[in-house]
MARMIGU-803137 format. One record per residue (C-alpha): residue in three letters; x, y negated, z; residue number from 1. Coordinates in Angstrom, 2 decimals, always signed. Layout:
residues N
VOFI / r / px / py / pz / k
VOFI / ALA / X / Y / Z / NUM $
...
This chain:
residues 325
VOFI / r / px / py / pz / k
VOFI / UNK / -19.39 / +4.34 / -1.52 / 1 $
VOFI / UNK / -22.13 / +5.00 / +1.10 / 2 $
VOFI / UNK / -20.07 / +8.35 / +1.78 / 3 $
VOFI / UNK / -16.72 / +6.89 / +2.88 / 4 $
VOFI / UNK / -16.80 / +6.06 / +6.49 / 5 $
VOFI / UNK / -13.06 / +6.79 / +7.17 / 6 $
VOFI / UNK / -10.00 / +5.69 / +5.48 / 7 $
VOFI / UNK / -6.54 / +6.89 / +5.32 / 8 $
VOFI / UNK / -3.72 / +5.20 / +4.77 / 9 $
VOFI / UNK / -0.10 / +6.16 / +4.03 / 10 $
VOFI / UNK / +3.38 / +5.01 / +3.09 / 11 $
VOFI / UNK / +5.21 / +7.42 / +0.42 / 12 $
VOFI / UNK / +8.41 / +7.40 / -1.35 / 13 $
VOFI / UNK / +10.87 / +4.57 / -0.93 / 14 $
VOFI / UNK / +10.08 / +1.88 / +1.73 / 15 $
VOFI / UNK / +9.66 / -1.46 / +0.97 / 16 $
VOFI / UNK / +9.55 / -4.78 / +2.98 / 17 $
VOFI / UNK / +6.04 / -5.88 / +2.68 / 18 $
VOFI / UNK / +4.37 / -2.39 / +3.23 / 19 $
VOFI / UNK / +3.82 / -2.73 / +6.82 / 20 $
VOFI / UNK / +1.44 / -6.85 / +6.34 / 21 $
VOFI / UNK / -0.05 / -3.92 / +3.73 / 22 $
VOFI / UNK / -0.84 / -1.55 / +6.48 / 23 $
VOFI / UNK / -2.15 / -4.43 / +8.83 / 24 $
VOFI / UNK / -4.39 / -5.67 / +5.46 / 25 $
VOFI / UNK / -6.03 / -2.35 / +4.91 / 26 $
VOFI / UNK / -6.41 / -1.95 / +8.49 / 27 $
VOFI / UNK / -7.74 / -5.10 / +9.70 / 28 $
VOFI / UNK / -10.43 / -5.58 / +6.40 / 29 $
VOFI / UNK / -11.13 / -1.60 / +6.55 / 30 $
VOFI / UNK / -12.29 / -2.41 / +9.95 / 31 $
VOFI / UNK / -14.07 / -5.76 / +9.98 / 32 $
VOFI / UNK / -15.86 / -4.00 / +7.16 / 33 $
VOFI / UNK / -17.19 / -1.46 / +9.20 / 34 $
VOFI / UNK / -14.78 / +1.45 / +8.12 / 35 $
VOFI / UNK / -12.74 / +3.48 / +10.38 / 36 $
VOFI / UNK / -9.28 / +3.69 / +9.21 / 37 $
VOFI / UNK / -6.63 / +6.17 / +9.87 / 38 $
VOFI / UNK / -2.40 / +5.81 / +9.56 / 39 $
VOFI / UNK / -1.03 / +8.68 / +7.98 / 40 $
VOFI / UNK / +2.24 / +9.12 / +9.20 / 41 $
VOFI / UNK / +5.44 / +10.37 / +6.14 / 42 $
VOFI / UNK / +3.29 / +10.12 / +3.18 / 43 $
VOFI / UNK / +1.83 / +13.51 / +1.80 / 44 $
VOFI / UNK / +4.18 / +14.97 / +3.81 / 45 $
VOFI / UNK / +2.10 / +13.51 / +6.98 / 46 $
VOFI / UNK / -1.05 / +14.96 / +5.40 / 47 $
VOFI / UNK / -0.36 / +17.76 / +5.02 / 48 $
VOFI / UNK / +0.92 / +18.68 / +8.51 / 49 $
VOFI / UNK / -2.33 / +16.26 / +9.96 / 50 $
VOFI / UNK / +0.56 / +14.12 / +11.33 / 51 $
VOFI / UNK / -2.75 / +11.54 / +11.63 / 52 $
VOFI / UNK / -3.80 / +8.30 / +14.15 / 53 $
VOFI / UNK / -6.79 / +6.45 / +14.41 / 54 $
VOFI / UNK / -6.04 / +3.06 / +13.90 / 55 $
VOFI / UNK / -7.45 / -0.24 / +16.01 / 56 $
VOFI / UNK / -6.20 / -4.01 / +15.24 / 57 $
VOFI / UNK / -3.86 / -3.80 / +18.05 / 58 $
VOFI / UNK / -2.08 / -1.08 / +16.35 / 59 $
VOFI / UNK / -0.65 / -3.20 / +13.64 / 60 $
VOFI / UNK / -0.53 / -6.58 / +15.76 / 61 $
VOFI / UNK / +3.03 / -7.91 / +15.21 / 62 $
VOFI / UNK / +4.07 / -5.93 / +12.01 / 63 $
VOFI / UNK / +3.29 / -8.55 / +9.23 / 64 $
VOFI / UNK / +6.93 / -9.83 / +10.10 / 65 $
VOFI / UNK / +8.74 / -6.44 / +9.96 / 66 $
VOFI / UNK / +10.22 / -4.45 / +6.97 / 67 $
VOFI / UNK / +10.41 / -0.72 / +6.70 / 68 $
VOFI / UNK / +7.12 / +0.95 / +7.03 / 69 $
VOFI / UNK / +5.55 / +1.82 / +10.91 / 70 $
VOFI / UNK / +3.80 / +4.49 / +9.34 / 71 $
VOFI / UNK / +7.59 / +5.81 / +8.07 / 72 $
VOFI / UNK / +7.70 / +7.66 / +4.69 / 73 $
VOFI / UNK / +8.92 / +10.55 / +3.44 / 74 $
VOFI / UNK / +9.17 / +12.79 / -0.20 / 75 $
VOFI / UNK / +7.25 / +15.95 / +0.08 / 76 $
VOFI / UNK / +8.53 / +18.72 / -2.14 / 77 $
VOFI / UNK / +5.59 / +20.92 / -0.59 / 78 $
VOFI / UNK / +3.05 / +18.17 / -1.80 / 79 $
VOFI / UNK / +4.61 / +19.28 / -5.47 / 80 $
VOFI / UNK / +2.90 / +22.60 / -5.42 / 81 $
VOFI / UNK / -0.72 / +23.17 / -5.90 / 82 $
VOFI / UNK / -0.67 / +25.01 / -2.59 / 83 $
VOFI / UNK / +0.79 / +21.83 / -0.45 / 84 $
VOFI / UNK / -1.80 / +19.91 / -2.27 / 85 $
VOFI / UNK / -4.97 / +21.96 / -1.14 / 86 $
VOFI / UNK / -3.14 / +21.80 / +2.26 / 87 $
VOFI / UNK / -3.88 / +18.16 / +2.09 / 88 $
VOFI / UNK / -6.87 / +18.31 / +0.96 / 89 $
VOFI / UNK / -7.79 / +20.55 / +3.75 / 90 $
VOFI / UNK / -6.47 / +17.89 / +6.27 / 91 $
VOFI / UNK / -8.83 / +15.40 / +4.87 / 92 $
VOFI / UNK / -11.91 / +17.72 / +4.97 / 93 $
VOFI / UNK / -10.69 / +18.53 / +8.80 / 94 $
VOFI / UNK / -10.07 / +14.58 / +10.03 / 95 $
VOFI / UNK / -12.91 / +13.53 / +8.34 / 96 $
VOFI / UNK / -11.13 / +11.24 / +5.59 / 97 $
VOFI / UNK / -12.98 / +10.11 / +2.59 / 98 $
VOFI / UNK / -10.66 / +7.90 / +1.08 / 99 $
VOFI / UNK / -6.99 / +7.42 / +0.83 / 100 $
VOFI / UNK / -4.93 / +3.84 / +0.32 / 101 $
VOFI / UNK / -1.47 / +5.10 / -1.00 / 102 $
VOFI / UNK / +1.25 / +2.16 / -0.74 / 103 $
VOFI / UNK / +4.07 / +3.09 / -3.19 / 104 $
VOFI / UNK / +5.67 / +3.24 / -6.51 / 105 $
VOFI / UNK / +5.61 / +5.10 / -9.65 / 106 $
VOFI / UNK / +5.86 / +8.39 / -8.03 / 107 $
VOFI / UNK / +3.45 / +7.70 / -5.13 / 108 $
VOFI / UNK / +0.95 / +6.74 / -6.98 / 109 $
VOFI / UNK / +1.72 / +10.05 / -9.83 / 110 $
VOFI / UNK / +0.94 / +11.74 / -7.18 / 111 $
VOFI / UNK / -1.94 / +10.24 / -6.39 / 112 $
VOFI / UNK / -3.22 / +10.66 / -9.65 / 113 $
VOFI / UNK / -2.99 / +14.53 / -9.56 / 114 $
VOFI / UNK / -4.00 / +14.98 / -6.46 / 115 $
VOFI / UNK / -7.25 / +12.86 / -6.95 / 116 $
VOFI / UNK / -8.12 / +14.67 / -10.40 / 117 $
VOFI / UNK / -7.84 / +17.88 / -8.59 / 118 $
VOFI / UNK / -9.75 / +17.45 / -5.83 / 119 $
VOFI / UNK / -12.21 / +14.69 / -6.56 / 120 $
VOFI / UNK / -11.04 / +12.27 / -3.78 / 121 $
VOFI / UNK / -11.10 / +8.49 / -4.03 / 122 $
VOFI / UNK / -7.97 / +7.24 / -4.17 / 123 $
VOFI / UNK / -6.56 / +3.67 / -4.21 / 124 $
VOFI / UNK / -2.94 / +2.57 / -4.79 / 125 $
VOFI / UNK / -1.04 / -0.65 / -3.86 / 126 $
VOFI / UNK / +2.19 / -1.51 / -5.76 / 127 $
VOFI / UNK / +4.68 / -1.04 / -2.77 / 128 $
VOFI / UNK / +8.03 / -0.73 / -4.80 / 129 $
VOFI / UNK / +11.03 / -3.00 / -4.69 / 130 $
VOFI / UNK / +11.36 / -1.70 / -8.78 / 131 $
VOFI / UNK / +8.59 / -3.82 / -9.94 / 132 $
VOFI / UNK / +8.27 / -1.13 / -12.57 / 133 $
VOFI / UNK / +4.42 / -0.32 / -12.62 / 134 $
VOFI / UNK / +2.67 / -1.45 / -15.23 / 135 $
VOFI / UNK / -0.64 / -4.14 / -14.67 / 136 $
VOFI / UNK / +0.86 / -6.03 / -12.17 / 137 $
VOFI / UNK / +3.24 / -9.27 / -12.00 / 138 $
VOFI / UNK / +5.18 / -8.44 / -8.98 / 139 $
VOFI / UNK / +4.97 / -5.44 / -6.37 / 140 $
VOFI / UNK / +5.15 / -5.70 / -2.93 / 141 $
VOFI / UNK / +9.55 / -5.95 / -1.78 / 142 $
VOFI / UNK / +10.43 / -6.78 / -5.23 / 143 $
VOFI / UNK / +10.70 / -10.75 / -4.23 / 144 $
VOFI / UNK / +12.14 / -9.95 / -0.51 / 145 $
VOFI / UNK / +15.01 / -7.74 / -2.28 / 146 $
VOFI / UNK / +15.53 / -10.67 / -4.98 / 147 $
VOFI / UNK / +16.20 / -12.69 / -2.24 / 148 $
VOFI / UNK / +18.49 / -10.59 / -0.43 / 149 $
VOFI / UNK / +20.49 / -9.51 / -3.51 / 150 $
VOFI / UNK / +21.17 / -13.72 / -4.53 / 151 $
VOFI / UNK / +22.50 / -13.89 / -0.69 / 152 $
VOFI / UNK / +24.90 / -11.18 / -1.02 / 153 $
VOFI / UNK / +25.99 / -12.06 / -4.77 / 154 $
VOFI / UNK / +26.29 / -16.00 / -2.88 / 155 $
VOFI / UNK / +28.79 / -14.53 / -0.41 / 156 $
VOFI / UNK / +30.64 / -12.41 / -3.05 / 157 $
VOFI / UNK / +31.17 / -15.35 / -5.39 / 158 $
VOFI / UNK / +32.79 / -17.32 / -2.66 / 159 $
VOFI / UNK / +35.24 / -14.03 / -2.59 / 160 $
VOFI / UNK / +35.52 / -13.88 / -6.66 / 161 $
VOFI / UNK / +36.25 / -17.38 / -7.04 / 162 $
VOFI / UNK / +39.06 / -17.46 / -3.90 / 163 $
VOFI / UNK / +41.00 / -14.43 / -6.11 / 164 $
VOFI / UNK / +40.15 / -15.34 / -9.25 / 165 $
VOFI / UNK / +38.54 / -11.97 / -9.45 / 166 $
VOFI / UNK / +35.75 / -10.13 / -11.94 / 167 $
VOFI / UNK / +32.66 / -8.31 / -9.84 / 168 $
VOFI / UNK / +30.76 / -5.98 / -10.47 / 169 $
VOFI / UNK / +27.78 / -6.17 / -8.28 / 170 $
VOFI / UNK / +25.17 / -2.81 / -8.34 / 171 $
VOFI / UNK / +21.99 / -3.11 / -7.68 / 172 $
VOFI / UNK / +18.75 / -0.98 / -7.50 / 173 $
VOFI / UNK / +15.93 / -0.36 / -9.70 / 174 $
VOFI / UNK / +16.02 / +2.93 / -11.08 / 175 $
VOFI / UNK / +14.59 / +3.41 / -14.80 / 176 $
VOFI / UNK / +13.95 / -0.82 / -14.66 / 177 $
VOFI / UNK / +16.17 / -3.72 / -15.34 / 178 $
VOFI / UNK / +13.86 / -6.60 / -13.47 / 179 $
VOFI / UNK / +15.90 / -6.97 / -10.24 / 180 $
VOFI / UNK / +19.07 / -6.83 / -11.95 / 181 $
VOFI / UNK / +18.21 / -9.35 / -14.73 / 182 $
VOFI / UNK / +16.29 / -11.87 / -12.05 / 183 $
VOFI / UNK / +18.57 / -11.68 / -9.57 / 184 $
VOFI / UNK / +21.32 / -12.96 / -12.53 / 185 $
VOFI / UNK / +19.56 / -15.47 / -12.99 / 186 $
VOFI / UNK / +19.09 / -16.22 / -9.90 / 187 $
VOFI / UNK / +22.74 / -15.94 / -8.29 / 188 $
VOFI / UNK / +24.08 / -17.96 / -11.62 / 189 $
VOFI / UNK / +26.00 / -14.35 / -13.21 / 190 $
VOFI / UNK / +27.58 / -14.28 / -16.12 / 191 $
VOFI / UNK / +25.52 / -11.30 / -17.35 / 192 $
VOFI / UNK / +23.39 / -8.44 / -16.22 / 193 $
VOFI / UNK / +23.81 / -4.99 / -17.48 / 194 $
VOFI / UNK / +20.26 / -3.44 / -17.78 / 195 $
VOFI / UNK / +18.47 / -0.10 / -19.17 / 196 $
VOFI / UNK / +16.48 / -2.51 / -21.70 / 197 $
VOFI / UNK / +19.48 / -3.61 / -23.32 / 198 $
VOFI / UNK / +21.97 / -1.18 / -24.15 / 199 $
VOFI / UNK / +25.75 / -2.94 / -24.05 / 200 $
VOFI / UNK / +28.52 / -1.55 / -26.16 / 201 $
VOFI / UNK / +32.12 / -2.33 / -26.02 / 202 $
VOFI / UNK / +31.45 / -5.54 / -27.89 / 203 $
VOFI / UNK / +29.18 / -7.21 / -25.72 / 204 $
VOFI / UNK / +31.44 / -5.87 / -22.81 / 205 $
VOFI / UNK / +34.19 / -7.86 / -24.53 / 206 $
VOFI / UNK / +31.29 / -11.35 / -24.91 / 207 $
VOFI / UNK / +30.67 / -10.87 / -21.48 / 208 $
VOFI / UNK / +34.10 / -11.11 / -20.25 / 209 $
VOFI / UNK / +35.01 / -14.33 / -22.89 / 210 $
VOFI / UNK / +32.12 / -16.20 / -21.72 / 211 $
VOFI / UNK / +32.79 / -15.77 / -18.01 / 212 $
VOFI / UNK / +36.18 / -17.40 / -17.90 / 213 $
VOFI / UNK / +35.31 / -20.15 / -20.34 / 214 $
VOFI / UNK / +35.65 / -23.82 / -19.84 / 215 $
VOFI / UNK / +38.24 / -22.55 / -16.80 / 216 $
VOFI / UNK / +35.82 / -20.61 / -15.32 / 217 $
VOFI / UNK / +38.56 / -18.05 / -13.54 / 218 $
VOFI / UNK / +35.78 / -15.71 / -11.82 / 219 $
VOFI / UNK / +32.86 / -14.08 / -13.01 / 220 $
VOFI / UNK / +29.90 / -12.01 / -11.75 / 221 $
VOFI / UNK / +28.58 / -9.49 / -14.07 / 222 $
VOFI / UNK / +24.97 / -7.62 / -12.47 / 223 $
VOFI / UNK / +24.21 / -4.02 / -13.35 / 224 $
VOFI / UNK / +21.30 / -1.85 / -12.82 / 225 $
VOFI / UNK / +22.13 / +1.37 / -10.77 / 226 $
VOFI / UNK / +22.50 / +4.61 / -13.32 / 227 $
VOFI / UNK / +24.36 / +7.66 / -12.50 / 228 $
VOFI / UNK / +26.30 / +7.63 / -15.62 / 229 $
VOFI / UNK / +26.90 / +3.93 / -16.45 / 230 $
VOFI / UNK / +26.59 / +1.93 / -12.90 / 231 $
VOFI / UNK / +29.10 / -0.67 / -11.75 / 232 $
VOFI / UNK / +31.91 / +1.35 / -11.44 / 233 $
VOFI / UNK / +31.94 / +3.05 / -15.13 / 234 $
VOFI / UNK / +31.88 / -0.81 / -16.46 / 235 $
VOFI / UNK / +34.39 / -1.53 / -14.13 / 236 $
VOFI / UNK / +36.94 / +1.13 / -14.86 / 237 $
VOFI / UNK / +36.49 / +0.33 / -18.43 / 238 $
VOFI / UNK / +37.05 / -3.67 / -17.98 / 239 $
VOFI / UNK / +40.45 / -2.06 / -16.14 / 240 $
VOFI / UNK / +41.51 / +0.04 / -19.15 / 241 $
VOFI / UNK / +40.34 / -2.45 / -21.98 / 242 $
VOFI / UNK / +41.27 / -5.83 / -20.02 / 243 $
VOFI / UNK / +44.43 / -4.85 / -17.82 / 244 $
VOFI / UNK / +44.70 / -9.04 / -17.56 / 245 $
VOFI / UNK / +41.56 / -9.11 / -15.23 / 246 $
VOFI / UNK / +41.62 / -8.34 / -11.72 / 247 $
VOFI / UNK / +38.49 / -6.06 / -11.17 / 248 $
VOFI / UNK / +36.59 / -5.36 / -7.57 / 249 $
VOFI / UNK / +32.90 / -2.94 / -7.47 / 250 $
VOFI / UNK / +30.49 / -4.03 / -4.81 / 251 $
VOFI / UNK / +27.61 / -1.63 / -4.83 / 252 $
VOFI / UNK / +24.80 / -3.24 / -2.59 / 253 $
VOFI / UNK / +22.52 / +0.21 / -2.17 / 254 $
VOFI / UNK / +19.74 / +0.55 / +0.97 / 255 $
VOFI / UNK / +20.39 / -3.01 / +2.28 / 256 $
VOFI / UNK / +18.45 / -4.27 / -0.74 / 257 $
VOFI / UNK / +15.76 / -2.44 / +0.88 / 258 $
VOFI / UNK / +15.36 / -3.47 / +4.63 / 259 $
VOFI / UNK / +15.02 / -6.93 / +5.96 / 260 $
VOFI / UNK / +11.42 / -9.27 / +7.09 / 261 $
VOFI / UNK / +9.05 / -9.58 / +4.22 / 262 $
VOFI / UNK / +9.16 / -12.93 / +2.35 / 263 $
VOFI / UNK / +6.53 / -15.14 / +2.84 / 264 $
VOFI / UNK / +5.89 / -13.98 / -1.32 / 265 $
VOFI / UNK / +5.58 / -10.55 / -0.56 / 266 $
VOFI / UNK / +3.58 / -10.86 / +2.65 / 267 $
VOFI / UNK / +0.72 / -12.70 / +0.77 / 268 $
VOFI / UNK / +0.86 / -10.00 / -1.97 / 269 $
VOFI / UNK / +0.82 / -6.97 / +0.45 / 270 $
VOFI / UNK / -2.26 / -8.72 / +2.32 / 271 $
VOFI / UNK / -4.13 / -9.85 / -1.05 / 272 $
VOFI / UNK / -3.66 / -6.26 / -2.63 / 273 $
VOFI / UNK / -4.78 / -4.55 / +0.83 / 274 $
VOFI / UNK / -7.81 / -6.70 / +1.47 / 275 $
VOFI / UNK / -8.56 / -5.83 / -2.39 / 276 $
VOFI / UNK / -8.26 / -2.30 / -1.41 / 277 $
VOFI / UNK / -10.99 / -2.19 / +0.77 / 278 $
VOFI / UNK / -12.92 / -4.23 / -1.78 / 279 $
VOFI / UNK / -12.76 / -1.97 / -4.66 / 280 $
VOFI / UNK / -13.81 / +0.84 / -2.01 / 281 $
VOFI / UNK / -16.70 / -0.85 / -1.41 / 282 $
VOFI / UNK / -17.64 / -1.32 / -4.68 / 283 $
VOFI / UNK / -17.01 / +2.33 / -5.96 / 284 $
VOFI / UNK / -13.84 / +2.14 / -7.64 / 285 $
VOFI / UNK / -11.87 / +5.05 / -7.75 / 286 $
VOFI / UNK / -8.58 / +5.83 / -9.03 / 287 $
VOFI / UNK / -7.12 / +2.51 / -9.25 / 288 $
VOFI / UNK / -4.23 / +0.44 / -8.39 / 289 $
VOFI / UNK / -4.68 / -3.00 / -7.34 / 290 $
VOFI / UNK / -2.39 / -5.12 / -8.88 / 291 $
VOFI / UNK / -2.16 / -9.52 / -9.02 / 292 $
VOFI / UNK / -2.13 / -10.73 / -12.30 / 293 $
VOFI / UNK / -1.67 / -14.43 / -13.49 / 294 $
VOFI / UNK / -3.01 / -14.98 / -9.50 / 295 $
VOFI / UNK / -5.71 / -12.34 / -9.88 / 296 $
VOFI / UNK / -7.04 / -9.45 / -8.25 / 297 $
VOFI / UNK / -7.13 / -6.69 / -10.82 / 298 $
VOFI / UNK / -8.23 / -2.76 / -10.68 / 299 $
VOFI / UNK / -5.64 / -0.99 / -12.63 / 300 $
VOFI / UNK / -5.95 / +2.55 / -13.66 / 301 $
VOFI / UNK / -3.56 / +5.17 / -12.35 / 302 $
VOFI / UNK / -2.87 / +6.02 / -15.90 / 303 $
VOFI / UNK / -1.81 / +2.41 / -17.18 / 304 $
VOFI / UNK / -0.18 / +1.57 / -13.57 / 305 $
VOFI / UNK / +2.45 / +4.34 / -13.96 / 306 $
VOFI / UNK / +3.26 / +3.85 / -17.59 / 307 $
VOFI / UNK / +7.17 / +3.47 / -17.93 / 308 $
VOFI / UNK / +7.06 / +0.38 / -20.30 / 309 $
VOFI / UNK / +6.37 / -2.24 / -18.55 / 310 $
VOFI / UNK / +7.43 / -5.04 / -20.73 / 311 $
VOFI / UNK / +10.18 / -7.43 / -20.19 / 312 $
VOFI / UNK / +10.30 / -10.89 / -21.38 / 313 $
VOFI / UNK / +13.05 / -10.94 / -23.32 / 314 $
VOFI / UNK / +12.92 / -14.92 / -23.04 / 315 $
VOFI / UNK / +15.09 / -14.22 / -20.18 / 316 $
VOFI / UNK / +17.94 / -12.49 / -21.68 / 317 $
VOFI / UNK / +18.23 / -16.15 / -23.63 / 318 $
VOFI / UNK / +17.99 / -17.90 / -20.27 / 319 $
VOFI / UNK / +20.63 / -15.93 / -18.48 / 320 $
VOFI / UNK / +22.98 / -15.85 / -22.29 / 321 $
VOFI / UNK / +22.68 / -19.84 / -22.38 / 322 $
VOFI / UNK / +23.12 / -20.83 / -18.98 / 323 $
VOFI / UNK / +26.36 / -18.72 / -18.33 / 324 $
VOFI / UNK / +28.52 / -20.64 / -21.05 / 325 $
């Protein structure tokens, strides 16, 4: 510890709202700590070309209430190849960085991992994902903002489904990870989510469809994870061919999930998990993501953080089953 003086600190891979009250923790407790801190501007990408700022307070004054990420982001295929990495490295040698605070996901903070191992630099992630998919942490910073924006869109689209009598399919995000789509079912009051966890067959297709016009219920809202093979519109086209009865519409949310100001949820968890940051600096941890778990800081290893089973209670799927009848 008594050999990092400057920080850097950089967005990478998908934004998420949240990241910038992140970049205002790290940078406000890196300073009033005594630490000079540096914004890395598009991720690896940034370090690699030295795309670098020194950072005061006044540079982040304001952003706790934005979404996106002022530092922007980008995915470096460069930063993939040994050669982009030592380019990196060199940038950090040059601008004098001893540390780096990566805000991220799963690949971010893979990344991270590698590049750390293979040139001995201290590295700290925060969970900046709207997935909620790594592993040691209850929530990540976006996943609550983009829960919240999903149940206002499904509100709005249920006002449509019930004026037509109509069945939607409503797409959402999350990648390898079911948590936004089964949440946000529960959330919005849908008749069922479709998730990688739980593989549906024609059979539970068929359940899904009974139980949504029950007790002259005449609409229904059916949730599905994103998935290049079986997203909303597969399920939809099928619902077409199997129930011709049912009149069928696809509303695929994508990036809007992503933008929008930070919920007051996410803002405490970007600034607990960035003020943590500095903490675990300062006490010679190295190689860790800091995570919130049952309302405590924790150090999570790179290793665990990125696993790709992070659990989900399967109490829910019971919630969501019983209070769709």
């Amino acid at each position: 510890m008594s050999k990092i003086k400057t920080i850097g600190i950089m967005t990478s891979g998908g934004d998420a709202p949240g990241m910038n009250a992140a970049i205002r923790a790290v940078t406000r407790a890196g300073i009033c700590n005594g630490f000079t801190i540096k914004g890395i501007y598009r991720g690896w990408e940034g370090l690699i070309h030295g795309d670098i700022k020194t950072f005061t307070t006044e540079d982040v004054s304001g952003i706790i209430t934005l979404g996106g990420t002022i530092l922007k982001t980008a995915r470096s295929t460069e930063f993939r190849e040994y050669e982009g990495r030592k380019k990196a490295y060199d940038t950090m040698v040059r601008e004098g960085i001893d540390a780096l605070v990566i805000i991220g996901g799963n690949g971010s903070l893979s990344g991270a991992r590698e590049f750390a191992q293979e040139f001995d630099v201290c590295c700290i992630g925060l969970p900046g994902t709207i997935d909620n998919d790594l592993y040691g942490t209850d929530s990540t910073i976006g996943y609550d903002t983009t829960m919240n924006t999903i149940m206002e869109c499904v509100d709005r689209i249920r006002d449509t489904a019930q004026s037509h009598e109509r069945i939607f399919f409503v797409e959402v995000m999350g990648r390898d990870a079911g948590f936004l789509a089964q949440n946000s079912a529960i959330a919005c009051g849908a008749e069922a989510a479709i998730i990688p966890e739980e593989e549906t067959d024609a059979d539970q297709l068929a359940e899904f469809m009974k139980r949504g016009i029950r007790k002259s219920k005449k609409s229904c809202i059916v949730i599905v994870s994103e998935s290049p093979k079986c997203g909303a519109m597969y399920y939809a086209e099928r619902v077409k061919k199997e129930f011709p009865e049912y009149d069928v519409r696809v509303s695929i949310l994508g990036h809007l999930q992503r933008g929008g100001s930070p919920t007051a949820r996410d803002r405490i968890l970007a600034s607990r998990t960035g003020v943590g940051a500095i903490e675990a600096i300062m006490q010679g941890q190295r190689n860790v993501m800091i995570g919130v778990r049952n309302n405590e800081v924790v150090y999570v290893p790179f290793s665990e953080a990125i696993r790709s089973d992070k659990p989900m209670d399967k109490k829910l799927f019971t919630v969501l089953n019983e209070l769709s009848i």
